[in-house]
N, C-alpha and C positions, 0 to 999 in steps of 0.2 A: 329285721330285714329278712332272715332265714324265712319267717313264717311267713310275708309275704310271697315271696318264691315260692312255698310250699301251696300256696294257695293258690299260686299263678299255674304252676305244674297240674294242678287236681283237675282245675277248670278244663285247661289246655287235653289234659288226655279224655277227661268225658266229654271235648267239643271230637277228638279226632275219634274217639271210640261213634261217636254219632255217624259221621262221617263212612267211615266202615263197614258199619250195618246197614247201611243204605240198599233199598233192595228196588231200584227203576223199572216200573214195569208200563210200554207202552201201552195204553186204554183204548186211546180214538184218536183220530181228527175231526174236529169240529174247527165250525166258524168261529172266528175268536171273540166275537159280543154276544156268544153265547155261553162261554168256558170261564171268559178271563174277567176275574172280580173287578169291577169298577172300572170295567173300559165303554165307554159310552159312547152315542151318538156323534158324528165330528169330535174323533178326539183320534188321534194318530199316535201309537209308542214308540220312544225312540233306542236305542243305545247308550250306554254311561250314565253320569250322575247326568243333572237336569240341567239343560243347556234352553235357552229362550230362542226363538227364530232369528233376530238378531245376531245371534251368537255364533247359529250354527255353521259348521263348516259346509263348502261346497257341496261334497257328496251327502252331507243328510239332509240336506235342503232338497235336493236334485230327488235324494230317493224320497223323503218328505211330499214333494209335489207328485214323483210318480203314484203315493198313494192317493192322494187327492183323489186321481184322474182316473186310478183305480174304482174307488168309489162311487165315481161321477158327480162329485160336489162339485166340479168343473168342466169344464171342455177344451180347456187348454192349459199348459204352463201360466201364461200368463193369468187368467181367470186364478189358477189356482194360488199364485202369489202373493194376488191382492188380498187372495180370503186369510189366508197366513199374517200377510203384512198386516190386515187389520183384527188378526188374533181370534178369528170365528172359528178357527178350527187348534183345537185344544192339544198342547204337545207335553206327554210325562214320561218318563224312566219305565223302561219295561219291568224293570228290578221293583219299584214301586205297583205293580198287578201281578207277583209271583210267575215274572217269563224274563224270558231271555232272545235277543236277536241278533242275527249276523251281520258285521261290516254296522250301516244303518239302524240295523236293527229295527224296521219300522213294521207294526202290526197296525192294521186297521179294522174293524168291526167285522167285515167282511171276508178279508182273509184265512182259511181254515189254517189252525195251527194243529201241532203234536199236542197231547194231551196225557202226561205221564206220572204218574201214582209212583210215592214212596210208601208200597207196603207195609215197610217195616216203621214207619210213621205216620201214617195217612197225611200225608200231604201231598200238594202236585205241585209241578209246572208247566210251563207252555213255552215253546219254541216254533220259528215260523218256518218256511220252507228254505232251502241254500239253493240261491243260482247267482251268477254271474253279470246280473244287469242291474233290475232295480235296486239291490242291496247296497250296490255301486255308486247308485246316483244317476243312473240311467232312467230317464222318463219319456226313451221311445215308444212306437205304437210297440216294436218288437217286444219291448221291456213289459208292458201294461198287458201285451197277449199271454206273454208266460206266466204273468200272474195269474188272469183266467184261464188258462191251460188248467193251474195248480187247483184253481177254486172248483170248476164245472167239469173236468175231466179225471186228473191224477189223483186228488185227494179224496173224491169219492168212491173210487175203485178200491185204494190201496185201505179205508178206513169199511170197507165191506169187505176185504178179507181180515181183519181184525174182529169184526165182531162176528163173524163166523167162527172162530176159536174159541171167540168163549175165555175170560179173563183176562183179555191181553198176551202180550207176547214178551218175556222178562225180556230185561236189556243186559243183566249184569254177567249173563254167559259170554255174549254175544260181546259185551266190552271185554272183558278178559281174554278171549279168544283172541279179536284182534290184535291186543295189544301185543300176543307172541308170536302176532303174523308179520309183524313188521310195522300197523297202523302206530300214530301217536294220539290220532282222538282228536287235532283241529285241524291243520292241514291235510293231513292225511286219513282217506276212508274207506280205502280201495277194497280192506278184507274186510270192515264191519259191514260197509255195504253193500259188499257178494253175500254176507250170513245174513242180513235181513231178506235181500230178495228172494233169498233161498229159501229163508221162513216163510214170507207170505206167497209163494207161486203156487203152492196146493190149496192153503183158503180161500183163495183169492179165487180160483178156478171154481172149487166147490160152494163158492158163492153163487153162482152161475151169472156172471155177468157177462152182456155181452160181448162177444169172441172180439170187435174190433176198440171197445175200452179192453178188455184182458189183454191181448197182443200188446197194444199200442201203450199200458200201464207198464205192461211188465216191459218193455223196449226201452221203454222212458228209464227205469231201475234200470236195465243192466246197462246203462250207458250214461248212470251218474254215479261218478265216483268219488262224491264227497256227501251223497247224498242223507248219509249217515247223522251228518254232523247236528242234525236238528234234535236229532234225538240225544247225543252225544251231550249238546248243551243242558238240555231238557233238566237228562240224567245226572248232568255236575249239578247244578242250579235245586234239583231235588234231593240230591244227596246232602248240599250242604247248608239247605235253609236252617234242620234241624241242629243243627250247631249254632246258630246266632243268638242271641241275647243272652248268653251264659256271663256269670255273675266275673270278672276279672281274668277272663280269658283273652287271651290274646293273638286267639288264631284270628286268619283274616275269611270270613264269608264271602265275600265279593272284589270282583277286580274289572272297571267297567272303563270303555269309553268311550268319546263322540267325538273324536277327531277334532277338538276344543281342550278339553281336560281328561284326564283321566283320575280315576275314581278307587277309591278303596272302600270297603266296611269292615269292621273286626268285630267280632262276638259278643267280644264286654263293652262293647261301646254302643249297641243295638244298632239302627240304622241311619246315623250319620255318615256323612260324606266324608273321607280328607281326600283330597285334590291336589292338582298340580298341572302346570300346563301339556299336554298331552305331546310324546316324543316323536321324534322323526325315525321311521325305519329303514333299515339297514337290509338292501334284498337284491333281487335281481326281478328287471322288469321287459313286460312282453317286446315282441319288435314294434318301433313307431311310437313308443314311450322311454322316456329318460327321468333321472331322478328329479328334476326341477318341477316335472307334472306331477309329482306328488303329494298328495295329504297327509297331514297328520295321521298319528295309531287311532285306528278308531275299531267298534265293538264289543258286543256282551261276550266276545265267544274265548275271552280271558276267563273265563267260568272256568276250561278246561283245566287251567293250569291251576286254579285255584284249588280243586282236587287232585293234583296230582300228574295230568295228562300233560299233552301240549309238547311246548320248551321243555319241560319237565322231565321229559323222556329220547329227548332228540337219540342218545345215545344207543336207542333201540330200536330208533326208526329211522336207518339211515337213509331210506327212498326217500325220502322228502327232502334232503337235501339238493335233489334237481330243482326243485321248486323255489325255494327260499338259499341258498347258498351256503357257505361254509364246509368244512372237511368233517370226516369219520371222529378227526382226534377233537377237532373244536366242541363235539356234539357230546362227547364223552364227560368233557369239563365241564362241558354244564352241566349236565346231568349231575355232575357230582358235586357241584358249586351248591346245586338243590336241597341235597340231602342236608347242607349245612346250616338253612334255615328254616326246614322245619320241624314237626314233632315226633312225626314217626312213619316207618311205612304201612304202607296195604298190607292188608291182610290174604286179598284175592287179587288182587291186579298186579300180577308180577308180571318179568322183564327177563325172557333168556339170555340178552345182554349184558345183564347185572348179577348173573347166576343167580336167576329167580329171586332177586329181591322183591321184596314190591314198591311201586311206585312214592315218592317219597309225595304225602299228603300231611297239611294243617302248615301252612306259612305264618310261622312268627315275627309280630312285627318287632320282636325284640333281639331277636338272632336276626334279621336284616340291618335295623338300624347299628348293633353294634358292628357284623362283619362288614357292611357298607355292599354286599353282595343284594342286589333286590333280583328279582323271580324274574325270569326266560321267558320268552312267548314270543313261538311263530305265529305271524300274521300276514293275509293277504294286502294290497295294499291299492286305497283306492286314487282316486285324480283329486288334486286339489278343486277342480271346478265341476259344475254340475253336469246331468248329462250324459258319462261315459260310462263303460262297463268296469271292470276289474280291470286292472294294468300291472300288477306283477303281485312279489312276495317277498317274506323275508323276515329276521329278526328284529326285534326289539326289546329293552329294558322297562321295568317299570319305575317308574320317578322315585327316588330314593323319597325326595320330599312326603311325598303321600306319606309314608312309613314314619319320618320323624314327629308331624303332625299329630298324625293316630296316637305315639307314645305320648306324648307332650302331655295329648287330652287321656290317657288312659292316666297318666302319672296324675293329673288334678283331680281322674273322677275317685282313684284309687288310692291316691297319696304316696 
């Protein structure tokens, strides 16, 4: 038995040593059917493990259709439901094309995503843009202009002051940084994404684009403040692909979901699903929204916490408690509840709150299932029905079940 342990320990610290070396550095924005392996023609990504149209809840259906409408495979909701209900237009896991997406999580061919290199691995991911509507489930004209905003206007300004620099722009200062500005890395972006805008306003400039895209780019940045987070995901999702399929490890790679299930992956288990039905959040929501209009947890952007970010660190970002709820002292216990299941801390993502510890990264599903403690994550929170934007925020758990599941199959593949 010992030497099993020892062998479970060995994997575990070269899956969190991978982890740590992690070096994100943003590349481009590009359209995503040109970036993202194996995303094709009508075929829409979505959020969590693989959920069929049938399945899906309200707001990935809603954000689902706004891509449609996006694309112009349709011309209305309706056009676009039939094309879904009779399965012409093709739905997978963004986790299944190395990306990651907010709320929805839906990429479509057309959509420019983030495009971000693991240096210290050569591997990427992709991540799509954060607003407030379609992610939601919203498939107004407002929701479907913001998309083209992002396609025809934002994303080619802000992806020509990138390649004006000349190798990209690392992320892992820029995440370090904020996290001792107070950021947590998923609801909260406020200083990561003054330090990006602050990085691109001189290349951006020296691009020479013109004055009313530059203006009206840079306007766009310093008045989104969560704008960070695509990158934020990118960055988890590319730090911690290189840790997966290690031979009896039992750190967790992925934490995903679709507002139906919610999803895990572990290392030694390579890319199986354990599942569970996806929880209800605990939050505070906008005026003209109550808890009954609520949806299930849904989104990839549990990435963060999967490295370490997120729930993970409430304790040191205590701004975000306007957003999602809870006290100073609530924030602190979890944060330390963290530390107790998993491997080890950062080595560069420390926390002035924790007297520069670093961030507690590698979730064991075996220090979970025996404390019965499963992993923290603030999350925004969408409407149970299609349609609407974002409606509040707030805590929630992740399904203990996932975790029993994952050990069950790690004890048969392992003995």
């Amino acid at each position: 038995m010992s030497s099993i342990k020892q062998a479970i320990d060995a994997a575990n610290a070269q899956a969190v040593e991978r982890i740590i070396a992690a070096d994100p550095v943003l590349i481009d924005i590009l359209p995503a059917g040109e970036v993202i392996p194996g995303l094709e023609d009508r075929m829409v990504l979505h959020s969590g493990p693989p959920v069929t149209w049938d399945r899906m809840c309200g707001a990935q259906r809603g954000a689902v259709i706004g891509m449609v409408l996006f694309e112009g495979w349709a011309q209305d909701a309706a056009g676009a439901t039939r094309l879904l209900e009779r399965g012409e237009i093709r739905l997978e896991p963004n986790h299944h094309h190395q990306a990651v997406g907010p709320m929805a999580g839906t990429i479509s061919p057309s959509l420019p995503v983030f495009v971000v290199e693991n240096t210290a691995f050569g591997n990427h991911a992709f991540c799509r843009q954060v607003e407030r509507q379609q992610q939601f489930g919203d498939y107004s004209e407002g929701a479907i202009r913001g998309l083209q905003m992002w396609r025809d206007f934002w994303a080619p300004s802000i992806a020509a002051g990138l390649r004006q620099m000349g190798g990209g722009l690392g992320l892992k200062t820029i995440i370090a940084k904020a996290l001792q500005m107070g950021d947590e890395l998923h609801n909260r972006q406020v200083a990561a994404s003054s330090l990006f805008a602050n990085a691109m306003t001189v290349p951006m400039i020296k691009a020479g684009l013109p004055a009313d895209r530059l203006i009206g780019t840079l306007g766009y940045l310093a008045n989104h403040e969560v704008f960070f987070l695509s990158m934020a995901m990118a960055a988890a999702k590319v730090s911690v692909d290189p840790a997966s399929g290690i031979e009896r490890s039992t750190v967790v790679t992925a934490m995903a979901r679709n507002g139906t299930e919610f999803g895990i992956r572990v290392s030694g288990l390579g890319d199986e699903w354990f599942t569970a039905p996806a929880p209800r959040i605990e939050g505070l929501y906008f005026p003209g929204y109550k808890e009954e209009d609520a949806g299930l947890d849904m989104g990839d952007s549990a990435i963060a916490e999967t490295v370490g970010w997120g729930g993970f660190v409430l304790g040191g970002a205590p701004g975000i408690l306007n957003l999602i709820g809870g006290t100073p002292e609530q924030a602190m216990r979890y944060s330390a509840e963290m530390r107790e299941i998993t491997v080890a801390s950062h080595a560069v993502y420390r926390i002035p709150a924790f007297g520069f510890d670093g961030v507690p990264v590698g979730i064991d599903i075996r220090k979970v299932v025996r404390t019965g403690t499963t992993p923290i994550i603030d999350t925004a929170i969408a409407h149970k029905d299609p349609g609407h934007p974002m409606i509040g925020a707030g805590i929630v758990r992740a399904p203990l079940e996932c975790f029993e599941k994952a050990l069950g199959a790690f004890a048969s593949k392992y003995g």
